[in-house]
Structures are given as structure tokens and as C-alpha cells.
C-alpha positions in Angstrom: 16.9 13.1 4.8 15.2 10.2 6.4 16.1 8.0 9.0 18.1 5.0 8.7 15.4 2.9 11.0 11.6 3.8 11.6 9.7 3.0 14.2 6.5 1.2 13.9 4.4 4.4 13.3 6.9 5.6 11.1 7.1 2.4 8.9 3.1 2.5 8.8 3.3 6.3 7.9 5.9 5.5 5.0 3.7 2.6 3.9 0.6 5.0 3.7 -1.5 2.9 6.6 -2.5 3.0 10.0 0.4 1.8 13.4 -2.6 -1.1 13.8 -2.7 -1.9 10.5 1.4 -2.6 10.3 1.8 -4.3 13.7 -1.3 -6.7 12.3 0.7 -7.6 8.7 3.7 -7.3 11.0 2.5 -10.5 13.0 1.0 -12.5 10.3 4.7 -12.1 8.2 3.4 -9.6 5.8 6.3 -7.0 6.2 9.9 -7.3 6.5 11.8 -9.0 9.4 11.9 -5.9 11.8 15.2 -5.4 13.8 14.3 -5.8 16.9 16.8 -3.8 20.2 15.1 -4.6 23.7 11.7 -4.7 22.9 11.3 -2.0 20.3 10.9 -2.8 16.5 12.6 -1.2 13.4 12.5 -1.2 9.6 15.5 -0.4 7.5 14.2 2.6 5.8 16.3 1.1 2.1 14.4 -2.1 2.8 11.1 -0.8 3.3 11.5 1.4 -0.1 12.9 -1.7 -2.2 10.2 -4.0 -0.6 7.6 -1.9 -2.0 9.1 -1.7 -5.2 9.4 -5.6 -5.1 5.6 -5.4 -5.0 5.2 -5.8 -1.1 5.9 -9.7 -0.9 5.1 -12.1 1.9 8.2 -11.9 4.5 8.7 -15.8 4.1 9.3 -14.6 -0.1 11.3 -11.3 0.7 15.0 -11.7 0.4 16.9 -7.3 0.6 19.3 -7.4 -0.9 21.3 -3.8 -0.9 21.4 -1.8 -4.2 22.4 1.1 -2.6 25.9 2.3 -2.6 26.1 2.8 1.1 28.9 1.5 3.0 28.6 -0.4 5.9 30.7 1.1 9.0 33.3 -1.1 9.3 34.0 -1.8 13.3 37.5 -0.9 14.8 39.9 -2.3 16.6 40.6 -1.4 20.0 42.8 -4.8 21.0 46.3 -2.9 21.4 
């Protein structure tokens, strides 16, 4: 099973290329829009698969959308 989010080495590794080489497209808009919590970065590991199966488009092109049949968690109430 992977992981839901991948690090930067991990996103490279999936991509078959160096952590340099991803940061690099990462910067000049070449990869999806990472998530970004404090100052690390993530990639959805569904996106990354359907980006590449889109053919790897420029970030400013690349629109996920989810064809997966994952739910998302749906947040609950703790008001009384």
C-alpha cells in the first residue's frame, strides 16, 4: 500500500528521477501544486499517478480531478 502523501524524495523516486531534479521542475511549475504543512512539501500520491498518465503537464495546464472512488473523511461535529 502506498502513502497517501510523499515527500519530496518520495515523489522523485515515484517519478523515476533524482530529489534535485523534482525540487528543480518543482520551482519552475513543472509538477503539481504540492501541499505544503509548515515548511515541508507533499504530493498526493492519486495525483502524481493521474498526472503522469495525463502525460506530465505544465502545473499552470494540470487541473486533478479525482477518479478514484475514495471518500473524503467527512469532519465531525463536536459543537454540543
Amino acid at each position: 500500500m502506498e502513502p497517501i502523501l510523499l515527500r519530496t524524495k518520495e515523489a522523485a523516486k515515484l517519478c523515476g528521477i533524482t530529489a534535485k531534479t523534482w525540487r528543480s521542475w518543482s520551482q519552475f511549475g513543472k509538477t503539481p501544486r504540492p501541499l505544503v504543512i509548515g515548511k515541508l512539501h507533499f504530493w498526493r500520491y492519486e495525483e502524481l499517478v493521474e498526472w503522469v498518465a495525463a502525460g506530465c503537464p505544465n502545473r499552470k495546464d494540470w487541473k486533478f480531478q479525482r477518479t478514484s472512488k475514495i471518500e473524503p473523511l467527512k469532519r465531525h461535529n463536536t459543537k454540543p
